[in-house]
C-alpha positions as CSV (number, residue, x, y, z in Angstrom):
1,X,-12.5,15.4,9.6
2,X,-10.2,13.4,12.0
3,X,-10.5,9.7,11.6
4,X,-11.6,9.4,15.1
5,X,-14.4,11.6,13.9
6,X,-15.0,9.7,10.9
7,X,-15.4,6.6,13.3
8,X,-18.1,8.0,15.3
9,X,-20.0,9.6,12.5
10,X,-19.8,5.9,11.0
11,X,-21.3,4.4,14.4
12,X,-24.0,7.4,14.5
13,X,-25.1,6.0,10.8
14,X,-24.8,1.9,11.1
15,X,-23.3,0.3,14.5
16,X,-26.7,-0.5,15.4
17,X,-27.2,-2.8,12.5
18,X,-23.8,-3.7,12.1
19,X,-23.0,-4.6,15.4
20,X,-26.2,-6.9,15.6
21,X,-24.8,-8.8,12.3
22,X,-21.4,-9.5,13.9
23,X,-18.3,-9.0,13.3
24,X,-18.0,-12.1,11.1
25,X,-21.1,-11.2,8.9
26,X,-20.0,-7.2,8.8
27,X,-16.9,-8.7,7.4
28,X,-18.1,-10.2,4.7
29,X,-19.9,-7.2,3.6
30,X,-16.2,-5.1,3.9
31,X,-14.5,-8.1,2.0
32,X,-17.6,-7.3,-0.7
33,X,-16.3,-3.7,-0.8
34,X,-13.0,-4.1,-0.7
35,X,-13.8,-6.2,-4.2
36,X,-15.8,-3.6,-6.0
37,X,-12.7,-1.5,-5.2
38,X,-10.1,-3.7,-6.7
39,X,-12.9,-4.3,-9.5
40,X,-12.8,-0.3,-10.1
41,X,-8.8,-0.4,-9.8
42,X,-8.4,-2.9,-12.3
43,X,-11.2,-1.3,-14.9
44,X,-9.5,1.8,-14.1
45,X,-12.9,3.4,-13.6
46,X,-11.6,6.9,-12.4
47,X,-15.2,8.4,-11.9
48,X,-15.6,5.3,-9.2
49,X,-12.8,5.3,-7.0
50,X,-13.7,8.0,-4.5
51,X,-16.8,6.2,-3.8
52,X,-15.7,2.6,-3.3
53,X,-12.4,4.3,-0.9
54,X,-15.0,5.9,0.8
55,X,-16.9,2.6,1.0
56,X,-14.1,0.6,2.0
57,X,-13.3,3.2,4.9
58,X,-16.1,3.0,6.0
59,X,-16.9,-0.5,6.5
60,X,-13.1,-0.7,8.4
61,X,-14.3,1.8,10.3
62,X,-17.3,-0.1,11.7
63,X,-15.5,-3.6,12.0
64,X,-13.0,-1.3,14.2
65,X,-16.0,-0.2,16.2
66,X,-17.6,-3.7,16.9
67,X,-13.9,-5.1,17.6
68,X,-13.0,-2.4,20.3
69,X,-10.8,-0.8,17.8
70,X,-10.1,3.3,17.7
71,X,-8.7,3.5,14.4
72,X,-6.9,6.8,14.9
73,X,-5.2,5.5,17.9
74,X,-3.7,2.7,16.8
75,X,-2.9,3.8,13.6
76,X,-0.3,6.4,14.7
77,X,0.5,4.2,17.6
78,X,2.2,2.0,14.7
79,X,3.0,4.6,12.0
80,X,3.8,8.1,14.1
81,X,7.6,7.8,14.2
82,X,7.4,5.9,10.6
83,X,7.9,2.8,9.2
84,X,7.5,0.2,11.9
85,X,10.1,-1.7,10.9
86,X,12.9,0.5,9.9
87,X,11.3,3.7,11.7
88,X,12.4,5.7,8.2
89,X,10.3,8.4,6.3
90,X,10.2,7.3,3.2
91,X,10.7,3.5,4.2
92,X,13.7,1.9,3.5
93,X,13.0,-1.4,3.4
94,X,14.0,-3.6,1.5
């Protein structure tokens, strides 16, 4: 699944009641995610990762979707030719 796909599969499930929360309140429910995630990172509880990336992805997705965003496009508008900064694949930053 593309992540344009993804997007859309994402609005299909929630962008009605995400959308009517705002963008504000739809990002404090990503921020919440994004926490059980570091939570599981730092617990190193293995069996709960997929589930709180998944999570995570799929709240960005929907904060995307209320802001305008296509995730996909602008994505590899930034990252297609590499790092943005030094353009190198690996980076080579410093």
């Amino acid at each position: 699944m593309r992540i344009c796909e993804f997007q859309r599969r994402i609005e299909e499930i929630y962008y009605e009641k995400d959308s009517a929360r705002g963008l504000a309140g739809t990002h404090m429910w990503f921020c919440e995610e994004v926490g059980e995630l570091t939570r599981a990172l730092r617990r190193n509880q293995k069996g709960e990762l997929g589930e709180e990336f998944a999570d995570v992805l799929a709240w960005l997705s929907t904060l995307a979707s209320i802001a305008g965003i296509e995730l996909e496009e602008v994505a590899m508008s930034k990252y297609a030719e590499g790092c943005p900064r030094c353009a190198a694949v690996p980076c080579t930053c410093g």
